[in-house]
Each structure stands twice: as C-alpha cells, then as structure tokens.
N, C-alpha and C positions, 0 to 999 in steps of 0.2 A: 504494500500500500504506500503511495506516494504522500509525504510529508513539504508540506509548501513551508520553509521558514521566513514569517514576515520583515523580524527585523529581529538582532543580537547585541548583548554587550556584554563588555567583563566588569565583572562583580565581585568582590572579594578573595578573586584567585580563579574563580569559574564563569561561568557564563549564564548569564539570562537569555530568554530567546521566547519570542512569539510566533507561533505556528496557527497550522490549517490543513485539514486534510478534509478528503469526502466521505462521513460517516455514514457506513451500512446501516448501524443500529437507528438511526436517526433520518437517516436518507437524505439529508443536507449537509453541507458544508460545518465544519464543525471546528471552534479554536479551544487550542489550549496554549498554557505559556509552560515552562518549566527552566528551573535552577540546577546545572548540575555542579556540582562543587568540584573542588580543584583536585580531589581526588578521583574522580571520575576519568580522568588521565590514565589512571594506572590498573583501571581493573573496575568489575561490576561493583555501583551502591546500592543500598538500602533505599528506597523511595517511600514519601509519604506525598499523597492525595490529599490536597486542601480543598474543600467545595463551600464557593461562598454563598454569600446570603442573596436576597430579595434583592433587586435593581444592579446590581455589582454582574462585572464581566469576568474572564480571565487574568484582568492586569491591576485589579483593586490590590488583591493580596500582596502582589512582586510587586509594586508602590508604594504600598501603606507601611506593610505588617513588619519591615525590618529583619525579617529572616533568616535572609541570606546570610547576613553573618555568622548568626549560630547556628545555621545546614552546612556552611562552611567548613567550620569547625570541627564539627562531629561528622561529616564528611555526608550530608545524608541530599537525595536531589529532592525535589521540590515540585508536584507537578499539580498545574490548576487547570481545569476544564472549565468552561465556560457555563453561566445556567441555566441556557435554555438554545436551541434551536435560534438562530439567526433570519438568514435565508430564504428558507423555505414559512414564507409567512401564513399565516393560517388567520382565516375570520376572527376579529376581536381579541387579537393578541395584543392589541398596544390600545384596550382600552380604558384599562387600571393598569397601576405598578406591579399589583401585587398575584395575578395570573396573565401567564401568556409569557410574552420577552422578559427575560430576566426573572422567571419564578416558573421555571420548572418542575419544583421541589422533589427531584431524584426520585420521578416513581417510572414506571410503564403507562401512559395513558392506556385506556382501554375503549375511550368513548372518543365517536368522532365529534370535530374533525382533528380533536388534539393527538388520536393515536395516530393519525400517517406518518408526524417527527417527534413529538415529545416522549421518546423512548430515553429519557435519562438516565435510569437504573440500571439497564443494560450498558448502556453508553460507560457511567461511571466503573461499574463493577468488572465489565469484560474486555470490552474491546478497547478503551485508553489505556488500563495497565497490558493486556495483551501486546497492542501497539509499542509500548512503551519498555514492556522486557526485550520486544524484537529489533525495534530500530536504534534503542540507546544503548548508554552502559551499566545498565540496572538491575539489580538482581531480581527477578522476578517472584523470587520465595522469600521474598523480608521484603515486603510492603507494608506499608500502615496507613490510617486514614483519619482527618480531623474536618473539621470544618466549624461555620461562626451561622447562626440565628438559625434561617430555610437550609445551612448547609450544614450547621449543628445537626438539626436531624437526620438530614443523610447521611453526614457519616456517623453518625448509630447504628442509623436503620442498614446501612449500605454491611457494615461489619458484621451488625448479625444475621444478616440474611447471607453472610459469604465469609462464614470462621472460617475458612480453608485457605482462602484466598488471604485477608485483613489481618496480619500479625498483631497490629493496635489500633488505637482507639481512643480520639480525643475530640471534647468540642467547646467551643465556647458560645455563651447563652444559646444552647439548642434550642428549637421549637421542641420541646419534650413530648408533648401530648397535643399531634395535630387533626384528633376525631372530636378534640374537647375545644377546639380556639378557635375564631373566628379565619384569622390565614389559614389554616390549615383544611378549616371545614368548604371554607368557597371553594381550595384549588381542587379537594377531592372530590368534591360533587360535579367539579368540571372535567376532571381528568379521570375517575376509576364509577365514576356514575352514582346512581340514588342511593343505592344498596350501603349500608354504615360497616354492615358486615365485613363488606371487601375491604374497606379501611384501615381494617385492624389488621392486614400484614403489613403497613406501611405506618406505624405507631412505636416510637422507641418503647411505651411505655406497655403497648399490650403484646410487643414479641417480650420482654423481660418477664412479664406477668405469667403469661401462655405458653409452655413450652411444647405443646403440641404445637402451634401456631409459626413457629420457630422453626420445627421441623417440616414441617410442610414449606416455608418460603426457603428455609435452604434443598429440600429435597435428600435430605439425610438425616441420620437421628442427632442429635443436639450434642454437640462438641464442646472444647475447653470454654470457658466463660474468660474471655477477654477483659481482662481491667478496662475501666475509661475513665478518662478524668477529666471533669466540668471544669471550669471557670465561667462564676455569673456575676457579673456586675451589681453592688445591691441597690445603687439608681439609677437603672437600667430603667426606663419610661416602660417596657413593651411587657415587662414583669407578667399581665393579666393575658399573652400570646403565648410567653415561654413556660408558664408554669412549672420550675425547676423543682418545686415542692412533690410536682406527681412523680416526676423521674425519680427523686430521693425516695419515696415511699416504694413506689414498683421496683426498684432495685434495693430495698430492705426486704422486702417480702419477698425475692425470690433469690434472696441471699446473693446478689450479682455485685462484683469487687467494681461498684461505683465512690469514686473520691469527687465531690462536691464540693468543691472551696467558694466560699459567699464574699466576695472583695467590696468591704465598705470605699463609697465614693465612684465609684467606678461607670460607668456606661455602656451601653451599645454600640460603642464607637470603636475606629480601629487603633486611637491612641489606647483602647482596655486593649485590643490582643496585641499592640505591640508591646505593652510592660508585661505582660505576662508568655508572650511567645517561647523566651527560652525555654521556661520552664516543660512548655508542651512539646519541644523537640527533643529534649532529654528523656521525658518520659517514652516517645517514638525511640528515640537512639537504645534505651535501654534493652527495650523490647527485642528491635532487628539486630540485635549486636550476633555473631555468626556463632 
C-alpha cells in the first residue's frame, strides 16, 4: 500500500512526518502523522496510538502535546490517525462539531449513510498498526494505545476489544460512559442505530462491567486485564460528558487495574496533557519494554 508523505521535520533527534494513504477500511483517503525517534535508526520501536478528541485532526497532538521529547527518550514512535473520514463527504457531516468531520468516535458505523466510510474501529485497530509494522521500523508486538476526551474512549474501548493486539493502555479525560452522555448518545444513535443494546460493545464502562460482552467484541475468551491509567482534570467544564466516576466504579466492581489520578486545577485543554504527558509514556514504555 502506497504511503503519500505530506510534509517532515527533525525533532528531537527523529522525525515528525504527515502522511496519507487510501484507506480500505474506510474507503477514503485517510491521514495520519507519526514520530519516530532517533532510535528508530537502528532497529524496530515500540509504538503507541494516540487518538484525539472531538474537532482535532492528526497534527493537534504533534503540536500541542510536547511529546516528542519524552518518545525521544524512551525511544518509543508516536502515531496519530486522524478522526474521522475527510474526503469522502457524506450528508450532514459538517452540520455540528460534535458528529460527522472530526467525531468519528472509533466505532464501525452500521447505519447509512455513515457506514460507507466511518469504519474507525477497524481503521484504528487493524489496518494503521498493520500498515505501520509493515512500512516503518516498528515492532508490531509492543504497541500501546492512549488517547484524550472522544479519543479517551477509544482507546479503552479500542484495547479491550483487541488485548492481543494493545500491550497498554492510557487516557486522558475519556468519555467513560458514552450510552449515559449526551456526545456519546447522539453519535450512536447516528452511527450503530436505535437499538441501546448494540451500544454497549462500544462503552468503556459496560465491556469492564460484562465480561461476556468482552468476549464476544474480541471474538475470544477474555484475556490478561490490561492496566490503564486516567488522568482527569478536576475543572475540566465537560465533567457531566466524561463521567470518570462511572469508569472508577465499573472498574472496582470488576476488579480491572484502573489508576485514576483526579489533578486539582486542571482542564480539558492540551496545556492538562502536556504537564502530565510524561508520565503516560513511561507508563507505555514500561509496559512495551522487550
């Protein structure tokens, strides 16, 4: 598969880089950016999957989030997909913020006419790390996955629906509970249909809760329980979308190694994940260490 790279630069000893290729899973045009650090010279890294939030593209994170320096370091590459379909535009995508362009929220549509490209879940889970063992220097069996609000709950949702694949597990202010929140309830009633049922394999908090449920969206019996570690702003304005209270309960009750750190002062901004970023790559580094 042919990788179009739009534009590169060096970064703390490695390279940043914006791309595009033609996604199957998607069937449009499809960017991602990715970090590979200075180690990546000399042999296969560790990657972690950052999937951002609502309105944000590919280049929020490699701008904002300050990174690079500590995937530098720990040697680890860096790669962001975009979130949502571009392109291939579809009826009433650009008519809120918060579905359609830029609010994918990493599922599988199922309902037209958002299933012809809004296949994110596949997008995120298969064919970018696929792509991304085959054409970089990346180890394909020590990946990990984090992301911030709409992309906080991907990657939850994204890990537990694919412990084979996601060595870790990190998010900052995830949408925890999106069959209980207003974002969460619109994009699914637009992308997996009426039915609330179908909703709940696309819920951090009812695959934690359901391990039958768990099983069925990985297609295998229930595997190691992957640590994850929160970071949530405590004046964070969206408090009453993220609901961090139901994730902390659902992963007490199902006894799942969630760390919840509550940061007074803090926000939904990417000045919260760039003061706490290192910490969430260290916890990745730990993990994918060989």
């Amino acid at each position: 598969m042919e990788i179009k790279t739009l534009s590169s630069a060096k970064c703390f000893g490695g390279e940043v880089a914006f791309h595009q290729f033609e996604s199957r899973a998607c069937k449009t045009p499809m960017r991602f950016s990715t970090f590979m650090p200075p180690q990546a010279t000399g042999g296969k890294v560790p990657a972690i999957l950052f999937l951002s939030g609502l309105t944000c593209t590919d280049e929020n994170f490699m701008v904002k989030s300050g990174a690079q320096q500590h995937a530098a370091r720990l040697g680890l590459a860096l790669i962001v997909p975009d979130t949502s379909p571009r392109d291939a535009r579809v009826p009433g995508d650009d008519a809120s913020w918060d579905l359609g362009l830029g609010a994918g929220f990493y599922v599988d549509a199922t309902e037209s006419p958002w299933s012809a490209h809004y296949r994110m879940a596949t997008f995120v889970s298969q064919e970018l790390p696929d792509l991304i063992g085959a054409q970089f220097p990346v180890d394909p069996t020590r990946i990990g996955i984090m992301g911030h609000s709409m992309g906080g709950h991907g990657a939850i949702v994204t890990a537990l629906r694919n412990p084979d694949r996601f060595k870790s597990c990190s998010a900052f202010a995830p949408i925890s509970a999106p069959t209980r929140c207003p974002w969460g309830q619109k994009a699914f009633r637009a992308y997996l249909g009426p039915h609330v049922d179908a909703w709940r394999a696309w819920d951090s908090c009812e695959l934690l809760l359901d391990e039958n449920l768990r099983s069925a969206s990985t297609g295998s019996a229930a595997s190691r329980k992957i640590p994850i570690l929160v970071d949530q702003g405590a004046s964070d304005k969206w408090m009453d979308q993220l609901r961090p209270d139901l994730l902390a309960d659902a992963a007490a009750r199902s006894a799942w190694p969630l760390t919840l750190r509550t940061q007074p002062g803090y926000d939904h901004s990417y000045y919260f994940i760039a003061t706490f970023i290192a910490d969430h790559l260290a916890h990745h580094a730990k993990a994918l260490a060989p």
